[in-house]
C-alpha positions, 0 to 999 in steps of 0.5 A, spaced: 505 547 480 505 542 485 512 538 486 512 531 488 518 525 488 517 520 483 517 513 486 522 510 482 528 514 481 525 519 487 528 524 484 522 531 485 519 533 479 513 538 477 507 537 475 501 541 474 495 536 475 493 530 478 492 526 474 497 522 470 504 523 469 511 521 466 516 523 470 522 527 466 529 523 469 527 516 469 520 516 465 516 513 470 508 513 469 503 513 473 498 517 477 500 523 481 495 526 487 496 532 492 493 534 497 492 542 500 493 541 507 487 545 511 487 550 514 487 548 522 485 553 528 491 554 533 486 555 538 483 548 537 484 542 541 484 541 548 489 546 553 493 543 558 492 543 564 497 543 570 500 536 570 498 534 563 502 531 558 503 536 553 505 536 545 512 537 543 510 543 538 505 546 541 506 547 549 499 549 551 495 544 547 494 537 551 497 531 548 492 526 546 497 520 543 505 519 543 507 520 535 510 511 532 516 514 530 519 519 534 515 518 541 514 526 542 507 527 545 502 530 540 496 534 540 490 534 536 493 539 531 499 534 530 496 528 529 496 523 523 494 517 523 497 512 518 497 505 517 493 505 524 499 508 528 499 515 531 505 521 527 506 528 527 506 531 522 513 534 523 516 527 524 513 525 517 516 532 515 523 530 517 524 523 516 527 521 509 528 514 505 527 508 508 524 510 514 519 515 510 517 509 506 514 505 512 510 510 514 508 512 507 509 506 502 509 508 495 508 502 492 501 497 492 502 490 493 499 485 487 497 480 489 492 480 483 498 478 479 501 471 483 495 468 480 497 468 472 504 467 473 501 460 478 498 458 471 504 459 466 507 455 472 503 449 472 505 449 466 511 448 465 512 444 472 506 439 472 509 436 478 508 442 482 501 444 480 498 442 486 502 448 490 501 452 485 493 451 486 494 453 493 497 459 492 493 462 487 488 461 491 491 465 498 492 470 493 486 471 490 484 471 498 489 477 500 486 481 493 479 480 495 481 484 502 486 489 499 479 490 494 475 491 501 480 494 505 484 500 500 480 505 496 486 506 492 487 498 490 480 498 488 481 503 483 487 499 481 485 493 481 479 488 480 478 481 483 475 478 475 482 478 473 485 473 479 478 470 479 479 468 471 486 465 473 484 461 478 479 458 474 485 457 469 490 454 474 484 450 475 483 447 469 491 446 468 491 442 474 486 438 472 487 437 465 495 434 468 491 430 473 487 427 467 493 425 463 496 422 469 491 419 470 491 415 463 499 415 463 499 410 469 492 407 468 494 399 464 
């Protein structure tokens, strides 16, 4: 049995496979991952010699970076690289709610979606579709980078989706452009 927080309510729950889940207080579904921490050789990493800046949890190890959210330095052993900044292990440990949040995020942004809703937009605010349009296609952009960029959001989401909607968004404003056109045309 593995215990996580649930992403919604972040209350712990049980679960006994990573897979998907549904969590018992609020009902949220989803996937669910862990992994074993690797076992870690206490005689790894550099010792410290004299005059050398050492790790705030183990004395003997010399210090390689300076942890982002505490600022203690840390050794190789307490080193985890997050979102290209430097942590230790027992930082991330301590740390709850918002500020655990920002180092570890819960959640993906979804720029894959803005399209669509750009598209029922345009729809109903003709006036304002050639915003609309632009926005579609900065969206469809940041979705093509997350997909190259994150292994997860690869897994969520492809880039067909965005891409049809901006096709969609598209023939809307081409169609109101169209009509316009004969509205103001003698």
């Amino acid at each position: 049995m593995n215990k996580s927080l649930c992403p919604s309510c972040r209350k712990g729950w049980l679960f006994t496979q990573n897979d998907s889940q549904r969590c018992g207080n609020c009902g949220w579904r989803g996937h669910v991952y862990t992994c074993v921490p690797r076992e870690q050789d206490e005689s790894a990493g550099t010792p410290a010699m004299p005059g050398e800046a050492v790790c705030a949890n183990h004395p003997d190890k010399a210090a390689v970076a300076v942890c982002a959210g505490s600022g203690d330095y840390i050794c190789p052993l307490c080193r985890v690289k997050v979102a290209g900044a430097d942590y230790s292990v027992q930082y991330i440990d301590r740390v709850d709610g918002e500020a655990r949040d920002k180092i570890l995020p819960f959640t993906l942004s979804r720029p894959d979606r803005a399209p669509k809703l750009m598209t029922v937009f345009s729809m109903l605010m003709p006036p304002f579709c050639p915003f609309f349009l632009i926005i579609s296609i900065i969206n469809v952009i940041k979705t093509r980078t997350l997909i190259q960029e994150n292994a997860l959001f690869r897994k969520v989401a492809g880039i067909g989706s965005p891409i049809f909607w901006l096709q969609m968004n598209i023939v809307v404003f081409a169609a109101i452009a169209y009509l316009a056109y004969l509205a103001f045309m003698p």
